[in-house]
C-alpha positions, 0 to 999 in steps of 0.5 A: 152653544148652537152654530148660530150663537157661536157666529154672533159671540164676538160680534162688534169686536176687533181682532188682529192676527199676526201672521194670520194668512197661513198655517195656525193663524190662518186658521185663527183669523178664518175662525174668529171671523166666523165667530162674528169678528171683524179680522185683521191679519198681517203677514210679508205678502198677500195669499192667493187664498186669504179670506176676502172678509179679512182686512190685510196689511203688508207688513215685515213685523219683525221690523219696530217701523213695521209695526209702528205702521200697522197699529197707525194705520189700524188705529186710523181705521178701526179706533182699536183692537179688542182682540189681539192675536200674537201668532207672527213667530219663526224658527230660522236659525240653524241646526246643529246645537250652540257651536254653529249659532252666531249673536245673529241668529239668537238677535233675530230669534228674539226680535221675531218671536219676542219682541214683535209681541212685546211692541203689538201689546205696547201699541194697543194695550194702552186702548183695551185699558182705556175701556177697561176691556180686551184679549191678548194672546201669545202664540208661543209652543212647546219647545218653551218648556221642552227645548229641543238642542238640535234644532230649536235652541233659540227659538225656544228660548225666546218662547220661554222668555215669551212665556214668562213675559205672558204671565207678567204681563197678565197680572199686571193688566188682569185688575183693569179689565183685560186677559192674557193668555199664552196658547203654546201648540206641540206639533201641528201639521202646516206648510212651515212644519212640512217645510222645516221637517223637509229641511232636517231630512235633506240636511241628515240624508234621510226621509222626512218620515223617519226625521218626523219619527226622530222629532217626536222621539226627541220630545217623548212621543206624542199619546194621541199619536199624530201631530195636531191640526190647525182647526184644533189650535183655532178652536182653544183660541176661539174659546179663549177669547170669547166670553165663556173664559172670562175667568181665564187669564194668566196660563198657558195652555199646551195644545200638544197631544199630551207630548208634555210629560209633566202636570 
């Protein structure tokens, strides 16, 4: 497909990326409305670098009331969403394995990497039914699959309910016309990875190289032997949604370097 295609694919369409001002979904968000889309991002604060053609809401969107406020005023201004990007997710809780996690930290885990989903799909799949078109994205990750006990158990055992979640509610949309599809990223280099991996390193007494070495042992080395950019989650993402994956729904693609060690 020439450049000039590609930035006319997704013209007319409506896409809204959670957490789409930095890491993974500013990439997302920058590269769909270089595709033609008219992009909504959501995110606690407005960048300083935020695209100037992107429509932003301030938005908490771990909070019901938050995303009850977003889908309002979206739906007031823009009608609908034909693509939705569920990208907004963190791991905050501590590290350190079962015994120093409190009912708080899995509650926010689930309310930040589940149920946010869960609440965005239930405010706007109504619509995308409605005229029987539409595309919904989960941006979960590989720990859903490879959970890591040291630092990411409730994390990712709300990425692997995220997942099984996906997959549901694909088959119970597929037949009136829209697509669902998890896009589960490894390791990518962004502000929040640098951050987290800065973290582990001060709290064991050692170097953020030799934590990242640790990290990607844990996991079983990654083949390609670095970690992903965010370009390169944005591009799957790009082709999922367009209409060269009509007949994609239901999978979750890992995007991990080939870290996963399973077919």
């Amino acid at each position: 497909m020439s450049k000039e295609n590609q930035k006319q694919e997704l013209q007319g369409k409506i896409a809204l990326v959670t957490g789409g001002t930095k890491g993974i979904g500013k990439a997302i968000a920058d590269r769909l409305s270089s595709n033609g889309a008219k992009v909504i991002v959501t995110a606690r604060n407005l960048p300083d670098d935020l695209d100037s053609e992107h429509y932003f809401i301030a938005a908490d969107v771990s909070l019901p009331e938050s995303v009850a406020s977003v889908a309002e005023e979206i739906t007031t201004k823009f009608g609908k969403v034909d693509i939705l990007i569920n990208n907004a997710g963190a791991n905050k809780a501590p590290a350190g394995g079962f015994s120093v996690l409190s009912d708080q930290d899995w509650s926010n885990a689930l309310e930040m990497n589940l149920f946010t989903s869960i609440r965005f799909d239930r405010a706007f799949l109504p619509k995308m039914l409605e005229q029987n078109s539409g595309v919904i994205i989960h941006i979960s990750s590989g720990v859903g699959v490879l959970p890591l006990w040291q630092t990411t158990m409730p994390y990712a055992a709300a990425k692997a309910a995220l997942n099984n979640y996906s997959k549901a509610l694909s088959t119970e949309v597929a037949a009136k016309g829209v697509r669902v599809v998890t896009v589960s990223p490894g390791v990518i280099s962004t502000g929040s990875m640098e951050a987290f991996l800065k973290d582990l390193a001060e709290k064991s007494g050692t170097s953020v190289e030799e934590i990242t070495k640790q990290l990607i042992a844990q996991i079983g080395g990654i083949p390609l032997n670095r970690m992903g950019d965010t370009e390169e989650v944005a591009n799957l993402v790009a082709f999922l949604v367009s209409p060269a994956a009509s007949y994609i729904t239901g999978q979750n693609y890992a995007i991990d370097g080939g870290a996963k060690p399973v077919v």
